[in-house]
C-alpha positions in Angstrom: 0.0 0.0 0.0 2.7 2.6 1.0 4.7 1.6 -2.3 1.8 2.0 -3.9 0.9 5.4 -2.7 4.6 6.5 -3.4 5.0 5.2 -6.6 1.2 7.6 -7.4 2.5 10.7 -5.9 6.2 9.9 -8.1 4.0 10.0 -11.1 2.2 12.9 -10.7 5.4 14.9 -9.5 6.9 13.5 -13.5 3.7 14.8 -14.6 3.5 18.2 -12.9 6.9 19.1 -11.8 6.8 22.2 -9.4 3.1 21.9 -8.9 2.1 21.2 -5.1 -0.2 18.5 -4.6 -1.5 16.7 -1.1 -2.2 13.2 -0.3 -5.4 14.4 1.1 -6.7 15.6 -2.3 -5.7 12.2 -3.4 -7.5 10.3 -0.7 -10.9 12.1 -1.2 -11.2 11.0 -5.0 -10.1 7.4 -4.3 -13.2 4.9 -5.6 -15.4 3.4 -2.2 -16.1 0.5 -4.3 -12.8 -1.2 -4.7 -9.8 -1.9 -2.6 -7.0 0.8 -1.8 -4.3 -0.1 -3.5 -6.5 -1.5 -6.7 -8.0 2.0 -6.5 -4.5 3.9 -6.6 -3.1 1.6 -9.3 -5.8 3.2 -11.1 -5.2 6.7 -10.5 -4.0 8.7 -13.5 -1.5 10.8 -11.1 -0.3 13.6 -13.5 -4.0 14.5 -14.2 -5.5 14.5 -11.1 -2.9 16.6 -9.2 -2.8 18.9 -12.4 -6.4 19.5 -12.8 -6.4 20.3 -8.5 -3.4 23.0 -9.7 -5.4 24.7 -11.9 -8.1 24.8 -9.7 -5.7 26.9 -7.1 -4.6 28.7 -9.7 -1.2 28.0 -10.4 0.2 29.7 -13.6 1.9 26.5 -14.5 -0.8 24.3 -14.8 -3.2 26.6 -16.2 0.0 27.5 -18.8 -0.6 23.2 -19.6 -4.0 22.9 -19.6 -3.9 25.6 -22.8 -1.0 24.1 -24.1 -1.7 20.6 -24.4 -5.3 20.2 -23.8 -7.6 22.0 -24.6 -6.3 22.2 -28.4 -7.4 18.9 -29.0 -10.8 20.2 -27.6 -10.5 22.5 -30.5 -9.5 20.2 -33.2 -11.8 17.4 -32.4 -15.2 20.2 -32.2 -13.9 21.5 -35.4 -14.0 18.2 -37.3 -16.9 17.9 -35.6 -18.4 21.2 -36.0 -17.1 21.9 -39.3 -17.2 25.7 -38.6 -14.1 27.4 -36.7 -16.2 30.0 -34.7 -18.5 27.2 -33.3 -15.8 25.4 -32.1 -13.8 27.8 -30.6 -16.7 28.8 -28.4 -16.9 25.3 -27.3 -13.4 26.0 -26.4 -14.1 29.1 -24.7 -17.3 27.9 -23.1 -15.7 24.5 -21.9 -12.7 26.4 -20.6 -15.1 28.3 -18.2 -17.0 25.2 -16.8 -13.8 24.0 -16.0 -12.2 27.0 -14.3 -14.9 28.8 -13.1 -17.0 28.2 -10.4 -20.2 29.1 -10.1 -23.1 30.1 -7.6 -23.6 26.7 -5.2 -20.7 24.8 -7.6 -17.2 24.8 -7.6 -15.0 24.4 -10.7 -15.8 21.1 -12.9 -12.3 20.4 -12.3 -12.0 20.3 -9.2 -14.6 16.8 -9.0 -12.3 15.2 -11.4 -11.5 11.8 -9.9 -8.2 10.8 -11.4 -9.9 7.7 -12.6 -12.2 6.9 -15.5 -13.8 3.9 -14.0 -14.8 2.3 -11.1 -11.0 1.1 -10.4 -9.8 -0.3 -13.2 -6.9 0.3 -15.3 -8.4 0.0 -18.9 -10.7 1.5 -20.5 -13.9 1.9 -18.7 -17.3 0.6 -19.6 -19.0 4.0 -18.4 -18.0 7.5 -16.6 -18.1 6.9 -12.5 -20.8 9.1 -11.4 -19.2 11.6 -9.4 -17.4 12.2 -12.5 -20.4 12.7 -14.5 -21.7 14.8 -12.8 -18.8 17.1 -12.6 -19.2 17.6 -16.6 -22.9 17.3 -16.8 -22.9 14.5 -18.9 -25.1 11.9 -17.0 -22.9 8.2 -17.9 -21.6 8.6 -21.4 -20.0 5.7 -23.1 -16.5 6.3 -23.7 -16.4 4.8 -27.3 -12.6 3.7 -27.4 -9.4 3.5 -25.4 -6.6 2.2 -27.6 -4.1 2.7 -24.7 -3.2 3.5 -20.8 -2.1 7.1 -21.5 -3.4 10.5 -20.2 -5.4 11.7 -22.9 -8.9 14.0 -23.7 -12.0 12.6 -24.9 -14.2 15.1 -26.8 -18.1 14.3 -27.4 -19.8 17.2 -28.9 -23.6 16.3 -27.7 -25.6 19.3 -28.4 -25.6 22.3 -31.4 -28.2 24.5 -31.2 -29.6 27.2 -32.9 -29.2 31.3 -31.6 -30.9 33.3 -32.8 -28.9 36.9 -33.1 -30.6 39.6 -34.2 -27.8 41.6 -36.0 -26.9 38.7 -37.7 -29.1 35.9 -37.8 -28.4 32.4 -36.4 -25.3 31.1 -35.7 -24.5 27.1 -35.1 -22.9 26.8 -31.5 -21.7 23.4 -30.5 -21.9 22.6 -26.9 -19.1 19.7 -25.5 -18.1 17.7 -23.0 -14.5 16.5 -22.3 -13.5 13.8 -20.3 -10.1 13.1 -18.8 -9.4 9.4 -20.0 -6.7 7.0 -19.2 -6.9 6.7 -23.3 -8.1 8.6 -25.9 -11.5 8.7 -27.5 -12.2 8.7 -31.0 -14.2 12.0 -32.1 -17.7 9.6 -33.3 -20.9 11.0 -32.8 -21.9 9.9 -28.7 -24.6 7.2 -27.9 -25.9 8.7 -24.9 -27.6 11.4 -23.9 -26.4 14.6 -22.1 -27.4 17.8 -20.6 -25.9 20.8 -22.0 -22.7 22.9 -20.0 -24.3 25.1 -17.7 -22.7 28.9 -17.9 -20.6 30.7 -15.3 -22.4 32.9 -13.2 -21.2 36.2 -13.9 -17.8 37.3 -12.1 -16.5 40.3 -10.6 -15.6 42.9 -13.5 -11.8 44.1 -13.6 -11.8 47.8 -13.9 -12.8 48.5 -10.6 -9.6 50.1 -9.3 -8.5 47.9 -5.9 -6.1 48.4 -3.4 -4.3 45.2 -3.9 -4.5 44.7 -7.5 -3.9 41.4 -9.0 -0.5 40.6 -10.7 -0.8 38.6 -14.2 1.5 35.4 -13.8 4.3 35.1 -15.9 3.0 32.1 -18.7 6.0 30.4 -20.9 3.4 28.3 -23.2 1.5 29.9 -26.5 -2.4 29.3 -26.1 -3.7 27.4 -29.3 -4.9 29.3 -31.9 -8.1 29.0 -33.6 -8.3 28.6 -37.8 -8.8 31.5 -39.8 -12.2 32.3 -40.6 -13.0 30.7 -44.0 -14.9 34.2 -44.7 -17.8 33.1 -46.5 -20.6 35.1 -44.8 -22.3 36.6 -48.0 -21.0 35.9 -51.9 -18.9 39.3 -52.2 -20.4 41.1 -55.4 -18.4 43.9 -57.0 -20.9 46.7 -55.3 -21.9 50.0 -56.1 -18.5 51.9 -56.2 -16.4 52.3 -59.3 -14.6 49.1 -60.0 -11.1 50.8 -61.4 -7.9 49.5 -60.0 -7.3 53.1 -58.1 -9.7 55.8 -58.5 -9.2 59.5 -56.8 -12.6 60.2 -55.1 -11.4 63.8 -53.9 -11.6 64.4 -57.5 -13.9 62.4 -58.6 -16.5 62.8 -56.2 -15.3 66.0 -54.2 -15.1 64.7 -51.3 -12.6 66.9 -50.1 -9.9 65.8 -47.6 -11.5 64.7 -44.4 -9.6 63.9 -41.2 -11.7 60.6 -41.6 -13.7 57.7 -43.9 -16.2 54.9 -43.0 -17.9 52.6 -44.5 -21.1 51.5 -43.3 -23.0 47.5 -44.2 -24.9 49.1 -46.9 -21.6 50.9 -48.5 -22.4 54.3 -47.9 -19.2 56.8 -47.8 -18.8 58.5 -44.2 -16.8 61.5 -44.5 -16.0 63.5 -41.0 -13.8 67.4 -41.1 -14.1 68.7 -37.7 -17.7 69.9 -37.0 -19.0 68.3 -40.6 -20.3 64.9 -41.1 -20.7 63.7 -44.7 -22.3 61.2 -46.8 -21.4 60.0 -50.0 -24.1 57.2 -51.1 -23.8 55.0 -53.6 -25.3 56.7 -57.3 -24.4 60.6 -55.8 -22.5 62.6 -57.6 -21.2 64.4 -54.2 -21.5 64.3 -50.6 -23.7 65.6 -48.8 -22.7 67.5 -45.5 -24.3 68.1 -41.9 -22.8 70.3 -39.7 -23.2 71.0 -35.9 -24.9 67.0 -34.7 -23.9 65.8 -31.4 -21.2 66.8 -29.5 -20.3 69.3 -32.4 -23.6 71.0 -31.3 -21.7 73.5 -29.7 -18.1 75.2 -30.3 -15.3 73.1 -29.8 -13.4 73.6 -25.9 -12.4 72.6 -23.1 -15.7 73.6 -21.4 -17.5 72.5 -24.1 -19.0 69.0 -25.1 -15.8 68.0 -27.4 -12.6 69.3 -27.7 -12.5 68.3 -31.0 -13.8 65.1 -33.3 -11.6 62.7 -34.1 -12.8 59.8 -36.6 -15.1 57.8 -37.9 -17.3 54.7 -38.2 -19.4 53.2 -40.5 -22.0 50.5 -38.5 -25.5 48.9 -39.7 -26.4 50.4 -43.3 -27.4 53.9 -42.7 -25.4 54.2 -39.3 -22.5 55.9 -38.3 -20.1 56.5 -35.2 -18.4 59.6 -34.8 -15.8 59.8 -31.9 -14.7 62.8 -30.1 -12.0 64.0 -27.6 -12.7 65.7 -24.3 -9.9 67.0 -22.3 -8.3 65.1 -18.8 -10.4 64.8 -15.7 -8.8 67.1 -13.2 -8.4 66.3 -9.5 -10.8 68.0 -7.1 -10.7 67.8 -3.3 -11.9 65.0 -1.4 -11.4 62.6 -4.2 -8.6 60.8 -4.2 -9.3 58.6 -8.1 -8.3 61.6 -10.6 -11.6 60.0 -13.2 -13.9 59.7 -9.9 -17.2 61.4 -9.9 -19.4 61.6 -6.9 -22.9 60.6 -7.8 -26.2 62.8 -6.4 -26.3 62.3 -2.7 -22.8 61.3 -2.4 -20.2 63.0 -0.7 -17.9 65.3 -2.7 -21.1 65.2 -5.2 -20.9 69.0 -7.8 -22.9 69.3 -10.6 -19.7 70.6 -12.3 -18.4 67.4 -12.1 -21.0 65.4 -12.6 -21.4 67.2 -16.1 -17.7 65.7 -17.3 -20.2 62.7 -18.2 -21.1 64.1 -21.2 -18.0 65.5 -22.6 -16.0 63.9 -25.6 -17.3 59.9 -26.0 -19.2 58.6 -28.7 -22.2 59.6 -31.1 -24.2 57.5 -33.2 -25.7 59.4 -36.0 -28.0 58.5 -38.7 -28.7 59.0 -42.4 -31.8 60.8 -44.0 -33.7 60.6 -46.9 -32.3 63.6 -48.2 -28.8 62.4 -47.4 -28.5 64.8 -44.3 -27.0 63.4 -40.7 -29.1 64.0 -37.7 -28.0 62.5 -34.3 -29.7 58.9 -33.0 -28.5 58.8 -30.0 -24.8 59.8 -28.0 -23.7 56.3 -26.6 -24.8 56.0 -22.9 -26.3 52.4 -23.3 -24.2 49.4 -21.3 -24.1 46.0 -20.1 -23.0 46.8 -16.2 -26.3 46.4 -13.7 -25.2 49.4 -11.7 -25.3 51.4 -14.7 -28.6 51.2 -15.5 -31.1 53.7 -16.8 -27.8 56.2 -16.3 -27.3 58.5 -19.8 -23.8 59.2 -18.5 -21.8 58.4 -21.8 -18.9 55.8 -22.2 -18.0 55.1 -19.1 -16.7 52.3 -16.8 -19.2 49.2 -17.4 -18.8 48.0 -13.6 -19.1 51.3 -11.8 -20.3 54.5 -13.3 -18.0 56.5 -10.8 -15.5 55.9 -13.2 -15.0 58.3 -16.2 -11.6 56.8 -17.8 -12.4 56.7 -21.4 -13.2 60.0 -22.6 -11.1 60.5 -26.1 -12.0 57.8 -28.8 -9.2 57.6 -31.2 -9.5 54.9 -33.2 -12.5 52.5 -34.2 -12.9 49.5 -36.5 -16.0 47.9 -37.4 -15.7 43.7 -37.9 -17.2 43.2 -41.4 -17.3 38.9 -41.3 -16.9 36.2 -39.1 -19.3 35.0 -35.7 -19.1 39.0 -35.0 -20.2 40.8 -37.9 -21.1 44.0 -37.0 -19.5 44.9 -34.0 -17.7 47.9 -33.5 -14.3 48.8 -31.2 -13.4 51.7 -30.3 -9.8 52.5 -28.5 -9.5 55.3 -25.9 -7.3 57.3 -23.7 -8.0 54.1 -21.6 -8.8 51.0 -23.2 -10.8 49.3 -25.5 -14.6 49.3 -25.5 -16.6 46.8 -27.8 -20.2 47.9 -28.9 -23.2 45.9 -30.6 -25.4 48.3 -31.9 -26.0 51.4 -29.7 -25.1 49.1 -26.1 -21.5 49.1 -25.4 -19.1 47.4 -22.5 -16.0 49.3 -21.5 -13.2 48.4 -21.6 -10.3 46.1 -21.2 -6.6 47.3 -21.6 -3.0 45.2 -21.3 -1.9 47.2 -18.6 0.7 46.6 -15.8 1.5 47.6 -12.3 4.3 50.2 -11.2 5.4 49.5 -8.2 6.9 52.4 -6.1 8.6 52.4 -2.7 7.5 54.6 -0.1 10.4 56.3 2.5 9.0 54.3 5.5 9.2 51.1 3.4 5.4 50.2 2.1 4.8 49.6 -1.4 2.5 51.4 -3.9 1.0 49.9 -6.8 -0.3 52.1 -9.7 -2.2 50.4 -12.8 -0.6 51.9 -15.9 -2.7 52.4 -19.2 -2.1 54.8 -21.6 -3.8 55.9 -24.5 -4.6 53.3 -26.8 -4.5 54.2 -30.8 -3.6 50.8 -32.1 -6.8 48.7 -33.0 -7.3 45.7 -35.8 -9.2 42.7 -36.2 -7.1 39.7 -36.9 -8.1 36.8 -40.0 -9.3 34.5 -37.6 -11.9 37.4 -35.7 -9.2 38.0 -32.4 -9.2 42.0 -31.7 -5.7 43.7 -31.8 -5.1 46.0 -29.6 -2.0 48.2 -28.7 -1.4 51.4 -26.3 1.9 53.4 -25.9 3.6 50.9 -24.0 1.9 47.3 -24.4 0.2 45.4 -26.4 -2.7 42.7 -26.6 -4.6 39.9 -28.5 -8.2 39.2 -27.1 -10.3 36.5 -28.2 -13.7 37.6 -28.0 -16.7 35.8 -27.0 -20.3 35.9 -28.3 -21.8 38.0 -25.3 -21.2 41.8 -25.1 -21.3 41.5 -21.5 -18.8 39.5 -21.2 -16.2 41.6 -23.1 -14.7 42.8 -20.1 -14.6 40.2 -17.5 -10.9 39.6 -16.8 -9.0 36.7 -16.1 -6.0 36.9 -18.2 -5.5 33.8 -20.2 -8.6 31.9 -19.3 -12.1 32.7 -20.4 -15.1 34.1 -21.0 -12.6 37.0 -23.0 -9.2 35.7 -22.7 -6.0 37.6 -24.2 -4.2 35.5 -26.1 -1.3 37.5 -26.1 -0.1 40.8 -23.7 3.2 41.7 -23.6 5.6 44.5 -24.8 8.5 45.0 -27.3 11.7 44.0 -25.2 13.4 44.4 -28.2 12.8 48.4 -28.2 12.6 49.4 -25.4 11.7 48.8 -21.9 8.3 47.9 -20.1 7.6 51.6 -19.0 9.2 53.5 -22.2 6.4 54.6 -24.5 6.9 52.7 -27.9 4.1 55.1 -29.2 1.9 52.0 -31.4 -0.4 53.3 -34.0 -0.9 50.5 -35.6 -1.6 46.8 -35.2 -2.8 44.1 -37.9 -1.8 40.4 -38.8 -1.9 39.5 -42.3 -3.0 36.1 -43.6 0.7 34.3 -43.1 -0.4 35.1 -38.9 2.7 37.3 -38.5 1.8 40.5 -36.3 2.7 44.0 -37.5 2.9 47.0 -35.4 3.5 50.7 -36.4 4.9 53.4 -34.2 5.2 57.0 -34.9 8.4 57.0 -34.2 10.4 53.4 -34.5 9.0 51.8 -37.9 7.2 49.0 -38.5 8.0 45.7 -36.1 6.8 42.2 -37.1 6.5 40.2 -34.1 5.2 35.9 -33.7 5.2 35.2 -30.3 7.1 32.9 -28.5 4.8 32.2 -25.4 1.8 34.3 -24.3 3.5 37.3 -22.9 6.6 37.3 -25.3 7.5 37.6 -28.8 10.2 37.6 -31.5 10.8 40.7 -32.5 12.3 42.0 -35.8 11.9 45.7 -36.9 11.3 46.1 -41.0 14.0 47.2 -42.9 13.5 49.4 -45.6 11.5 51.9 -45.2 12.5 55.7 -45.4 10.9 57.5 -42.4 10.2 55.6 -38.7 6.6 57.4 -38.5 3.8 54.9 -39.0 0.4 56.3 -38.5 -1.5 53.4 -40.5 -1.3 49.6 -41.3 -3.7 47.6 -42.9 -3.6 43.4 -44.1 -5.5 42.6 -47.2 -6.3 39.0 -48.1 -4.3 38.7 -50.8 -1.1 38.3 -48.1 0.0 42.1 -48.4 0.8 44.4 -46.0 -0.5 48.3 -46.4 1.7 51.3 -44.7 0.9 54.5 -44.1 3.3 56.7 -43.2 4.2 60.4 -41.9 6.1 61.6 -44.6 6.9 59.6 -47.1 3.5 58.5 -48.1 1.9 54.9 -49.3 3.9 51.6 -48.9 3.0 47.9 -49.8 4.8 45.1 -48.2 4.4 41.7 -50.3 3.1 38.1 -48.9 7.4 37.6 -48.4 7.5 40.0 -45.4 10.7 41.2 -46.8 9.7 42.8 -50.2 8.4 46.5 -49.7 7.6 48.9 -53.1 6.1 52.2 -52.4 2.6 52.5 -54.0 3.6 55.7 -56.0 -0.2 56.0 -57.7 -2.1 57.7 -54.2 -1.0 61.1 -53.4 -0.1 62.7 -50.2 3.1 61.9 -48.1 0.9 61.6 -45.0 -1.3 58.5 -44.5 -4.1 59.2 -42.0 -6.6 56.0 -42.1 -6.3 53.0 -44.2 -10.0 51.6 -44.1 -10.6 47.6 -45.8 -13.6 46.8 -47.1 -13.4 42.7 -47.9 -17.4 42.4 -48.3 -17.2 43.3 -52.6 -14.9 42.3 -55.1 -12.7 43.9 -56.2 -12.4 44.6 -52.6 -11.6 48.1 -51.9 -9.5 50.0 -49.3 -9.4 53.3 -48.7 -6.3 55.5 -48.6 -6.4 58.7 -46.8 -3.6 60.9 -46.9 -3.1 65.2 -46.9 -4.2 65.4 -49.9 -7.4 63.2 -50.1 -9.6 60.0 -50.2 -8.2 57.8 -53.2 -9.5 54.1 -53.7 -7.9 50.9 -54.6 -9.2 47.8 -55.6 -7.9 44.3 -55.8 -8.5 40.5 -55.7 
């Protein structure tokens, strides 16, 4: 019995080196029904005491369970599945039942027995009970066990149908995994089973604490998804001129905006300061609006908007306009610089309560006659306590919060599970809207810790402005600031965009880090760009040290190599096409194009203007188009 026990615990310290584990969390998932030492022969060591790590948390084992796990999860629900998306909610979703507890349950890992059957080594008839019920699976029949190895089972018993109202349906495959002395073969399941339940919701992460938590350092890469196939709607050439570049400042007179959308129904958003413009397909000009929104009044300070700043097209016949509003000061009795006393609260002023409504977010709308007139500036969230309040963009779990203020960048995702959502990057973060609701925000921050004279330790969340925004091939959202830099994987609820718990689920990042090759983590690298072509190699673009291709080497570190080649270091633009190119704008010396090689760079001669403001892609036609705009104009390419 002893040699027995030893020879368990030796097994799963091979498995899980450096990851603590007790005899008593053995003990308690021994079988009743067989004899001790039968019952440890059977235990699967290196799972059981790895799935009790990750329930505690331990970066290691959570850094495993991504790595070598859960991306057979994914594999198996795509062949399954047949649709990327689907299964890398199952992914997402199964990642949460296992992690997560919720109200009157604790994590599904944490029932995990360490055995597969009532005590025996092979392959077991049916799932124990306890184990069952841990996954909510009632006593599947595991279908095959080929051999006494650690392995992952994957039954996909459920798809159903939800129904989305921007979108339509969408095909969403619910699973359940099983931790098997031997693998299972991917055949449709026999039994019955009751779908995962969902994790209650937790606590939001942008509620500013006095301990805040620090990230754990991970050393594996999560598993990444395939590339959306793309295949929403049959592209048709559309109702814009089909030439391979076409002028539209001179064409059309559009003029040369500070900014260009497109919306789903292909109408031409133009914004210049306090004027909002509409080209629509079949007009011969735009048509402009002035004074809607926060333009309503003179641009100031003390006014609604320092100044606009870009924009957005959304649903067909919508557009976002973003604006800038200058930073919160500090006023006496409040300690948080963006904290604003609600009515009846101490500290409470009108005055401040009124820095609600300054800079954000409009959502305007189109006419008959091709005018603008306001729908609606954005107040609408996902966050209880927020409720009923017409307070602008502002922190989803507490309203006291006003952090995001100046929208600098936005990007609407035109296919994929998400079609139709917009992002929108701030002096803050990043805030994700579906239709006029939004949830703010999530950021890759990290902490600065300062020493005090009489030897305590401050810790000060750092997140700067954020311009860099893109959405990647495969539907992650790109995200950089002036110092760091993030991949999120999104999931199909709006309020769960910004529930944080690092690599794990509902929104995971799949990557946060910063360049260690530049500089170091509290230099500003000053990112204006992000984007991943087709070949999954990251580009970033900084006003003032080039362009950097990055692949990442675990989750919060990357290879690093800066692109040669170029003539100035400003980048204010990037943009991937599908046909494996790389767009860049720059401050100076106009229009590049980096070929499919990564090496090969030509500048694109053809669009004028040595500034490059916004590149904007439009993959829903073909040709598809993007849209260059520089100092001198709006001028339109089109290719495969």
């Amino acid at each position: 019995m002893d040699v027995c026990l030893l020879r368990v615990c030796d097994r799963g310290e091979a498995a899980v080196r450096a990851l603590p584990y007790r005899v008593g969390h053995l003990a308690e998932r021994l079988s009743p029904d067989t004899g001790p030492e039968r019952a440890l022969r059977a235990v699967h060591a290196g799972d059981l005491f790895l799935a009790a790590a990750c329930v505690h948390g331990e970066a290691g084992a959570l850094a495993a369970l991504e790595a070598h796990f859960l991306p057979k999860v994914a594999t198996a629900a795509t062949r399954v599945l047949r649709d990327a998306d689907a299964a890398s909610e199952v992914v997402q979703r199964l990642r949460a039942r296992l992690l997560l507890s919720e109200e009157g349950r604790a994590p599904g890992l944490a029932a995990y027995l360490g055995q597969v059957g009532p005590g025996a080594p092979g392959c077991p008839g049916r799932f124990t009970p306890r184990w069952s019920a841990a996954w909510g699976c009632g006593s599947t029949p595991c279908r095959s066990c080929p051999e006494h190895r650690p392995g992952i089972c994957v039954q996909v018993l459920q798809t159903e149908e939800r129904m989305r109202g921007r979108i339509g349906g969408m095909a969403v495959g619910w699973a359940v995994v099983s931790w098997l002395a031997g693998g299972c073969d991917a055949r449709p399941p026999t039994g019955e089973s009751a779908p995962l339940q969902e994790p209650a919701p937790p606590v939001g992460n942008e509620v500013p604490s006095d301990t805040p938590p620090v990230p754990p350092v991970e050393t594996e890469t999560p598993p990444r998804p395939p590339p959306s196939d793309n295949t929403d709607v049959p592209p048709t050439p559309g109702p814009w001129p089909q030439q391979a570049l076409l002028d539209y400042t001179r064409a059309f007179g559009v003029g040369r905006p500070q900014s260009v959308g497109l919306d789903e129904g292909l109408n031409l958003w133009l914004l210049d300061g306090n004027r909002i413009g509409v080209l629509r397909p079949g007009d011969a000009a735009p048509t402009w609006s002035t004074g809607i929104g926060q333009a309503s009044q003179p641009f100031g300070r003390e006014s609604l908007a320092v100044g606009s700043t870009v924009i957005c097209g959304g649903e067909a016949g919508r557009a976002y306009v973003g604006y800038r509003a200058a930073e919160m000061r500090r006023t006496d009795g409040v300690s948080q610089r963006t904290y604003i006393p609600g009515p009846d609260e101490p500290y409470y002023t009108p005055e401040r309560y009124a820095e609600y409504q300054k800079g954000d977010l409009d959502a305007v709308r189109l006419q008959p006659d091709g005018t603008v007139a306001l729908e609606e500036h954005i107040w609408r969230t996902t966050g209880a306590p927020n409720a009923g309040k017409r307070l602008g963009i502002h922190n989803t779990n507490d309203f006291h919060y006003e952090e995001d203020r100046s929208v600098f960048s936005c990007a609407r995702v035109t296919r994929g599970a998400h079609r139709g959502d917009l992002y929108i990057t701030t002096n803050h973060g990043v805030t994700r809207l579906q239709g006029l609701t939004y949830n703010s925000h999530r950021h890759p921050g990290w902490y600065l810790v300062t020493t005090n004279p009489d030897g305590s330790r401050d810790e000060s969340l750092q997140c700067p402005p954020m311009h860099g925004l893109g959405i990647a091939p495969n539907g992650d959202v790109l995200v950089a600031n002036e110092q760091m830099l993030g991949v999120l994987v999104p999931s199909g609820k709006l309020e769960e965009w910004d529930r944080e718990f690092t690599w794990t689920g509902p929104t995971p990042w799949r990557f946060k880090g910063f360049n260690e090759a530049l500089n170091g983590q509290a230099a500003d690298d000053l990112w204006r760009a992000f984007e991943q072509t087709v070949s999954e190699r990251y580009y970033l673009g900084s006003a003032a040290y080039g362009v950097w291709a990055m692949t990442p080497r675990s989750r919060s570190a990357g290879n690093w190599r800066k692109l040669a080649g170029l003539p100035t270091d400003g980048i204010l633009s990037l943009k991937a096409t599908d046909d494996g190119a790389l767009y860049i704008g720059t401050e100076g010396a106009g229009l590049w194009r980096l070929e499919p090689d990564g090496t090969t760079l030509a500048p694109v001669r053809e669009v004028a203007g040595q500034r490059v403001l916004q590149l904007v892609y439009e993959p829903t036609v073909t040709p598809r188009m993007l849209l260059v705009l520089t100092d001198q104009g709006l001028t339109v390419l089109r290719g495969p």
